[in-house]
PyMOL commands that place a pseudoatom at each C-alpha (Angstrom):
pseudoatom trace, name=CA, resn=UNK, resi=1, chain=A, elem=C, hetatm=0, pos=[49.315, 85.420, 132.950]
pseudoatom trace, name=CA, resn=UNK, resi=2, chain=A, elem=C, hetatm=0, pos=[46.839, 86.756, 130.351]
pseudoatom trace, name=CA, resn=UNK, resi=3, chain=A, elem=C, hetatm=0, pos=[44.363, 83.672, 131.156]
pseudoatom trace, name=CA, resn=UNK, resi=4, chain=A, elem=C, hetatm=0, pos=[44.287, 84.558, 134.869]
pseudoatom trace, name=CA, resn=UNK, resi=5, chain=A, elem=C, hetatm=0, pos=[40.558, 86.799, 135.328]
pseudoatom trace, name=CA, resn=UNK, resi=6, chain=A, elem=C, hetatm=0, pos=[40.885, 90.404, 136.061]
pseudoatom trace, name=CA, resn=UNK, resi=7, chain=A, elem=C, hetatm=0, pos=[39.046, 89.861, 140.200]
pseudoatom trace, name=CA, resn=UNK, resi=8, chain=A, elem=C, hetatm=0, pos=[42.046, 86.995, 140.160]
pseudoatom trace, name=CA, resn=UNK, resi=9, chain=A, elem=C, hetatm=0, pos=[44.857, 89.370, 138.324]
pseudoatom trace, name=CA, resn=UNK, resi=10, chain=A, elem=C, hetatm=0, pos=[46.073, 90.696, 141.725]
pseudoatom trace, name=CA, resn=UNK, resi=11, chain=A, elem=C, hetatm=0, pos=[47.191, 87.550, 143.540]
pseudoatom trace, name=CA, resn=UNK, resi=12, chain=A, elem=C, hetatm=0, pos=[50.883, 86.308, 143.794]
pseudoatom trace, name=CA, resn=UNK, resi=13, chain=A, elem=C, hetatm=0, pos=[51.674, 83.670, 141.560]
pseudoatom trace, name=CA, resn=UNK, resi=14, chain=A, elem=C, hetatm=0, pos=[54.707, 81.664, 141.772]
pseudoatom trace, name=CA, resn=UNK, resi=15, chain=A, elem=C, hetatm=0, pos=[54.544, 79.902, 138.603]
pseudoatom trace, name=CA, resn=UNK, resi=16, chain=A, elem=C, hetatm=0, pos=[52.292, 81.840, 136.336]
pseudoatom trace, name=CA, resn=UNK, resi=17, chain=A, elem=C, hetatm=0, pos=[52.641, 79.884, 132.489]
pseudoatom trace, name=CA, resn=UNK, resi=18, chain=A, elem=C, hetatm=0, pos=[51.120, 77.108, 134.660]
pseudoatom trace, name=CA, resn=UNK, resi=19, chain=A, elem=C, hetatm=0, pos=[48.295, 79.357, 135.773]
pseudoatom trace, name=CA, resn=UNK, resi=20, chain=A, elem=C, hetatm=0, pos=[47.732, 79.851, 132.548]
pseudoatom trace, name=CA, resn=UNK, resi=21, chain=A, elem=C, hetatm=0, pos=[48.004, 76.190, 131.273]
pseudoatom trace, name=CA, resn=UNK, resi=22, chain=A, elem=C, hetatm=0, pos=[45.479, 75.032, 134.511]
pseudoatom trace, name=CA, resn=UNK, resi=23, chain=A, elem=C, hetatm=0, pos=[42.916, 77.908, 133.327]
pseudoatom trace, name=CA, resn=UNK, resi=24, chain=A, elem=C, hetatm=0, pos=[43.240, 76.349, 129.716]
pseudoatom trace, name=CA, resn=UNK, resi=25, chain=A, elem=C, hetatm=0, pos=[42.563, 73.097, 131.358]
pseudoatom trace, name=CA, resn=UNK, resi=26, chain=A, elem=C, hetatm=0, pos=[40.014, 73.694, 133.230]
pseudoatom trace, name=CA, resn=UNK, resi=27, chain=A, elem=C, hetatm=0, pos=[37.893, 75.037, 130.549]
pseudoatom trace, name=CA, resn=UNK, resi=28, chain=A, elem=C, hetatm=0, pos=[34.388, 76.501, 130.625]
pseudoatom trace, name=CA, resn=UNK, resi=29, chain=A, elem=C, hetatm=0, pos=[32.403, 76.004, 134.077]
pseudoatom trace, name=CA, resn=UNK, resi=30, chain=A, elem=C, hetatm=0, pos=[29.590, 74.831, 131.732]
pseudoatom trace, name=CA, resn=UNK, resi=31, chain=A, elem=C, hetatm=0, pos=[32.014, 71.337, 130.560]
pseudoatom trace, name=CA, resn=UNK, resi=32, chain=A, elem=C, hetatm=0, pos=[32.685, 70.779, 134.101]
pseudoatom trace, name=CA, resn=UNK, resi=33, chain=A, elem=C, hetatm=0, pos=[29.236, 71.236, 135.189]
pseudoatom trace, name=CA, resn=UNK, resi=34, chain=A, elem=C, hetatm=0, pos=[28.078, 68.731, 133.107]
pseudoatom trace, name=CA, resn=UNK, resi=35, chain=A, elem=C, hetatm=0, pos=[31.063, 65.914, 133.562]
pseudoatom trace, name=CA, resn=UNK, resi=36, chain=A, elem=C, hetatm=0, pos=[30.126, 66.480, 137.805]
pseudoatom trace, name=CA, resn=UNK, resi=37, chain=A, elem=C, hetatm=0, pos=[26.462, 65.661, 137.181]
pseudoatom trace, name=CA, resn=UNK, resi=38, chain=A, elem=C, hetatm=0, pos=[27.522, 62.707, 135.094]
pseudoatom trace, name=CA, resn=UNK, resi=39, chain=A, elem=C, hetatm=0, pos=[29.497, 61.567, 137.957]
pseudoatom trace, name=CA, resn=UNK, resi=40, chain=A, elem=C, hetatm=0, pos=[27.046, 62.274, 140.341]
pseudoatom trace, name=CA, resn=UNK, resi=41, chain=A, elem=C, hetatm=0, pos=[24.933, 60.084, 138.576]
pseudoatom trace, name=CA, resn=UNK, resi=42, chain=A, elem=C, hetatm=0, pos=[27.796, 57.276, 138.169]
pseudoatom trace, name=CA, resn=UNK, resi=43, chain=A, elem=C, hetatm=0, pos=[28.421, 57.932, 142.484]
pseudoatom trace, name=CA, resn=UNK, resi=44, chain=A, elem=C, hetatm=0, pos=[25.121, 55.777, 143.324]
pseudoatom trace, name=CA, resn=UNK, resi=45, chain=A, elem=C, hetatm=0, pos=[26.024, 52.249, 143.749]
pseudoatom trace, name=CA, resn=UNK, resi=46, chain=A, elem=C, hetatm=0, pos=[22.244, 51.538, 142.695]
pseudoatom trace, name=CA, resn=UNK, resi=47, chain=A, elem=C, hetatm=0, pos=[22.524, 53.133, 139.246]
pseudoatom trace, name=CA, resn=UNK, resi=48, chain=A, elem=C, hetatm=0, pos=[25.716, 52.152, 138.744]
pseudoatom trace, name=CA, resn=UNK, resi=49, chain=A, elem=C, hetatm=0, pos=[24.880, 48.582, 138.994]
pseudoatom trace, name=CA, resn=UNK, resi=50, chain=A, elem=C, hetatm=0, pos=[21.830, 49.298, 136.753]
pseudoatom trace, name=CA, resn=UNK, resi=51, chain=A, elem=C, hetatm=0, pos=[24.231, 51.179, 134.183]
pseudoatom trace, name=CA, resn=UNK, resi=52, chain=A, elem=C, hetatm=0, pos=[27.107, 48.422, 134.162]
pseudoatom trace, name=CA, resn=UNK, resi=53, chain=A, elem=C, hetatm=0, pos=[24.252, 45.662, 133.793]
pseudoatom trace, name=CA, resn=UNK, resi=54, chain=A, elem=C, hetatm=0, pos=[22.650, 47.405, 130.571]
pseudoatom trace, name=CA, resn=UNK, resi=55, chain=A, elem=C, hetatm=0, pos=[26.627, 48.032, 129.117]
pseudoatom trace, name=CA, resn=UNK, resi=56, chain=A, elem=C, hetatm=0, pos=[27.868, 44.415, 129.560]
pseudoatom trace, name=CA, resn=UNK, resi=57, chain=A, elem=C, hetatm=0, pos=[24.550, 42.825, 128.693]
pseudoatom trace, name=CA, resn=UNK, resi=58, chain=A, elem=C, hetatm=0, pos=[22.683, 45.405, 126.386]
pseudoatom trace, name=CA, resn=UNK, resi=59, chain=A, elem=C, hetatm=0, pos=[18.927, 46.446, 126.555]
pseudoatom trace, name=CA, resn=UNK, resi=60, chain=A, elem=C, hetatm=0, pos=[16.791, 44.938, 129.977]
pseudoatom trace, name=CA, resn=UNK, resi=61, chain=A, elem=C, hetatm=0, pos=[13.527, 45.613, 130.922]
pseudoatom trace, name=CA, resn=UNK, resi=62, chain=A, elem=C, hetatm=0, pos=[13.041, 47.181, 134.654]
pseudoatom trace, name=CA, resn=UNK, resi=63, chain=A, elem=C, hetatm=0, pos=[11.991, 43.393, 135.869]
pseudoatom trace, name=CA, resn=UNK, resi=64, chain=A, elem=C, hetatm=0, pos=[14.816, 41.919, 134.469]
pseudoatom trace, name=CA, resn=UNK, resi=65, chain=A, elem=C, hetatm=0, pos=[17.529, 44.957, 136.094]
pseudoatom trace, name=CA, resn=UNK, resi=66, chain=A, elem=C, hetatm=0, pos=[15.395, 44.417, 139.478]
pseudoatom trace, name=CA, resn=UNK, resi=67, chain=A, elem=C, hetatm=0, pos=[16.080, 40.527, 139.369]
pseudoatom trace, name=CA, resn=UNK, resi=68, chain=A, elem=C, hetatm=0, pos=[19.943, 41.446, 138.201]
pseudoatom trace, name=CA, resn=UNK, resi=69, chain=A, elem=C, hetatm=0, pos=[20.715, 44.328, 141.125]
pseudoatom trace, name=CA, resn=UNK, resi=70, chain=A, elem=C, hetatm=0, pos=[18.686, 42.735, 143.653]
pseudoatom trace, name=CA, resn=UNK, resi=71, chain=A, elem=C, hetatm=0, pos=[16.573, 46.014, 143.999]
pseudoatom trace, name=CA, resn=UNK, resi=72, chain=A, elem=C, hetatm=0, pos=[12.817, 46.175, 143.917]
pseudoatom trace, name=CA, resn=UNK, resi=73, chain=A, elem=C, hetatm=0, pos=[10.870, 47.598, 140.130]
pseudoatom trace, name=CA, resn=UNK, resi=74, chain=A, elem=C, hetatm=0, pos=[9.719, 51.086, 141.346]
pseudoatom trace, name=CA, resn=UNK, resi=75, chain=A, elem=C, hetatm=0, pos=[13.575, 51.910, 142.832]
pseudoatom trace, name=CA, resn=UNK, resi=76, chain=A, elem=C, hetatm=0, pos=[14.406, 50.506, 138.997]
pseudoatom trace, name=CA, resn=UNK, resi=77, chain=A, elem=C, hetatm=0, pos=[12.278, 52.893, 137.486]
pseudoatom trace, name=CA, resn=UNK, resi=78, chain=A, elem=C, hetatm=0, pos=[12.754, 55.906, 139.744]
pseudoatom trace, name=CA, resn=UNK, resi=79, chain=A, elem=C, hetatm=0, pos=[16.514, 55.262, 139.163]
pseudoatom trace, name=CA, resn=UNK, resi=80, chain=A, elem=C, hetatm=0, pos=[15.908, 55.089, 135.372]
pseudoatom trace, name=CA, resn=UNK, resi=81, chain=A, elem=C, hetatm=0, pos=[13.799, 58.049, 135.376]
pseudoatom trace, name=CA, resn=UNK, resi=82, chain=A, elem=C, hetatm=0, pos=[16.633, 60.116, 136.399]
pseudoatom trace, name=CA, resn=UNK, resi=83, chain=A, elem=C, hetatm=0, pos=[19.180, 58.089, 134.323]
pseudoatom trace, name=CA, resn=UNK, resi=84, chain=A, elem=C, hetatm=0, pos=[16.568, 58.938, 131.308]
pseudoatom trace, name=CA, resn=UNK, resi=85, chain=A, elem=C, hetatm=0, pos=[16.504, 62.693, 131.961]
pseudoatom trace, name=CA, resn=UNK, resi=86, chain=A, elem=C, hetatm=0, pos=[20.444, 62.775, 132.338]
pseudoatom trace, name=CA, resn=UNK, resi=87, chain=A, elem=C, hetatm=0, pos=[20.137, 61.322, 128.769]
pseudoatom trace, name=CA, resn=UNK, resi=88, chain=A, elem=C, hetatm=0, pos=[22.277, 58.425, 129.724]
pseudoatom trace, name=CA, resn=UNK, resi=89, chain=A, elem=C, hetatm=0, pos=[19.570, 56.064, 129.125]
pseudoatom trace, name=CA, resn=UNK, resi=90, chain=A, elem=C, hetatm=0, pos=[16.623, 55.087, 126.810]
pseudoatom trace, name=CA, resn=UNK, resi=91, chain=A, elem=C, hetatm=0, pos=[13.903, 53.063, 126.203]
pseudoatom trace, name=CA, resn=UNK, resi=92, chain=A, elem=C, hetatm=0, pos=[12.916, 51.454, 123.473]
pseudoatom trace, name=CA, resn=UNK, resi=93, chain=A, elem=C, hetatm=0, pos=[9.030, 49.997, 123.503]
pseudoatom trace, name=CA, resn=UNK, resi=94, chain=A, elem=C, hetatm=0, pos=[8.107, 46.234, 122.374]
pseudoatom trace, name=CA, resn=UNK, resi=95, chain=A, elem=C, hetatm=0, pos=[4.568, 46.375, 123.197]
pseudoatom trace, name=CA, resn=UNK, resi=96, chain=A, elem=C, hetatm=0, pos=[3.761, 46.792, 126.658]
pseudoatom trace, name=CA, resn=UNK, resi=97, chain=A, elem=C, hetatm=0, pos=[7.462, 45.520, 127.571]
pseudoatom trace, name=CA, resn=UNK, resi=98, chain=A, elem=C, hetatm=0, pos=[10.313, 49.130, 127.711]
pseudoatom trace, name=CA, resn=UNK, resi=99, chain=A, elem=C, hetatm=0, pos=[14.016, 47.730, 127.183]
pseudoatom trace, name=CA, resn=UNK, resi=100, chain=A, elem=C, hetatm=0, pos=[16.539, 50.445, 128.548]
pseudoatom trace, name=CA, resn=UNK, resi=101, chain=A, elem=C, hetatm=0, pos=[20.223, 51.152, 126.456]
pseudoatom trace, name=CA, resn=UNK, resi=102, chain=A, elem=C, hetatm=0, pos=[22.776, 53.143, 127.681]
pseudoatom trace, name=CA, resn=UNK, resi=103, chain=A, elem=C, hetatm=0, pos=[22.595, 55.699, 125.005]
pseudoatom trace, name=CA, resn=UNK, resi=104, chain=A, elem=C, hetatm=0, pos=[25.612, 58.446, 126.675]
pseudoatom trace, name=CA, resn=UNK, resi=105, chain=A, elem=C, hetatm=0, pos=[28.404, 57.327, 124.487]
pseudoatom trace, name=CA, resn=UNK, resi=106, chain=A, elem=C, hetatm=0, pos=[30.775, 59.435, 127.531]
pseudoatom trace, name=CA, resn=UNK, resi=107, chain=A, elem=C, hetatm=0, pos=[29.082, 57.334, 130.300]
pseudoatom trace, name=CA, resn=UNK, resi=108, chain=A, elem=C, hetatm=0, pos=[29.926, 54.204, 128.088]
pseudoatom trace, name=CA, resn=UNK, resi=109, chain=A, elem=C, hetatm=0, pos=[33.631, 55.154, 127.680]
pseudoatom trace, name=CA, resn=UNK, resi=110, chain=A, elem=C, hetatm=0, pos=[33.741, 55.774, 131.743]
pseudoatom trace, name=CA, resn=UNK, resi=111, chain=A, elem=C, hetatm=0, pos=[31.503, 52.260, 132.040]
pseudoatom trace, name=CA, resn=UNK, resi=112, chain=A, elem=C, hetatm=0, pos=[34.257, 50.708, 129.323]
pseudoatom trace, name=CA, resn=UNK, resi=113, chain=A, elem=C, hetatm=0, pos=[37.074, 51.911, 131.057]
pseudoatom trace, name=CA, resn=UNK, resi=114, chain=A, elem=C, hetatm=0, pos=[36.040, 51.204, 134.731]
pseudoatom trace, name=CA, resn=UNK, resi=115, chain=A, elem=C, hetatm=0, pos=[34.351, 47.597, 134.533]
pseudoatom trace, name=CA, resn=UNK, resi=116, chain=A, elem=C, hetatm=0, pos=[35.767, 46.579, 130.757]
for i in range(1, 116): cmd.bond("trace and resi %d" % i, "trace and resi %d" % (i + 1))
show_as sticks, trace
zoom trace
C-alpha cells in the first residue's frame, strides 16, 4: 500500500494492490478537476445542443445556433461566452459576422463518441 497517503495509511484495507492501482487511477485532483468542469459544461442541455450543432455542422454564427437550438441570440452568446472561456470554443471574425468552432479536441472526442 505505498500509494495509500499517510492521514489514509491507518484504515483497514481488504484488498490493498487495488488501493494502490485505484490511487494510480485516479491520478492528480488537478486532471479530475478539469475533466468535471468539462462535464459540467457538457451537463447543460442548452450548450450541449450548441456544441453538437458546431461538431456535426462546423463553424455557425450565434443567429444561425439560435435558429438551430430554438434558443434566443443573447442565451447563444452568454452560453458561448462560457463555452469560450472553458476554451472549448472559438470564434473566428468575417467582418462584423463571429463563426464559433469547437476548438477542445477532448470535448470533440466526448461529442464524437456520444452523438457520432
Amino acid at each position: 500500500m505505498h500509494l495509500v497517503p499517510a492521514d489514509r495509511a491507518d484504515r483497514r484495507s481488504i484488498d490493498g494492490h487495488r488501493v494502490c492501482e485505484a490511487i494510480a487511477a485516479i491520478g492528480e485532483t488537478g486532471r479530475l478537476r478539469t475533466w468535471a468542469d468539462r462535464f459540467s459544461l457538457l451537463a447543460d442541455a442548452n450548450r450541449l445542443a450548441l456544441l453538437v450543432a458546431l461538431h456535426r455542422t462546423g463553424p455557425l454564427a450565434v443567429s444561425d445556433l439560435a435558429i438551430a437550438t430554438g434558443m434566443n441570440d443573447p442565451a447563444v452568446s452568454q452560453a458561448l461566452r462560457l463555452l469560450r472561456a472553458a476554451g472549448v470554443v472559438a470564434g473566428e471574425k468575417e467582418g462584423r459576422v463571429v463563426r464559433y468552432r469547437v476548438v477542445d479536441e477532448d470535448v470533440r472526442g466526448l461529442l464524437e463518441h456520444c452523438v457520432g
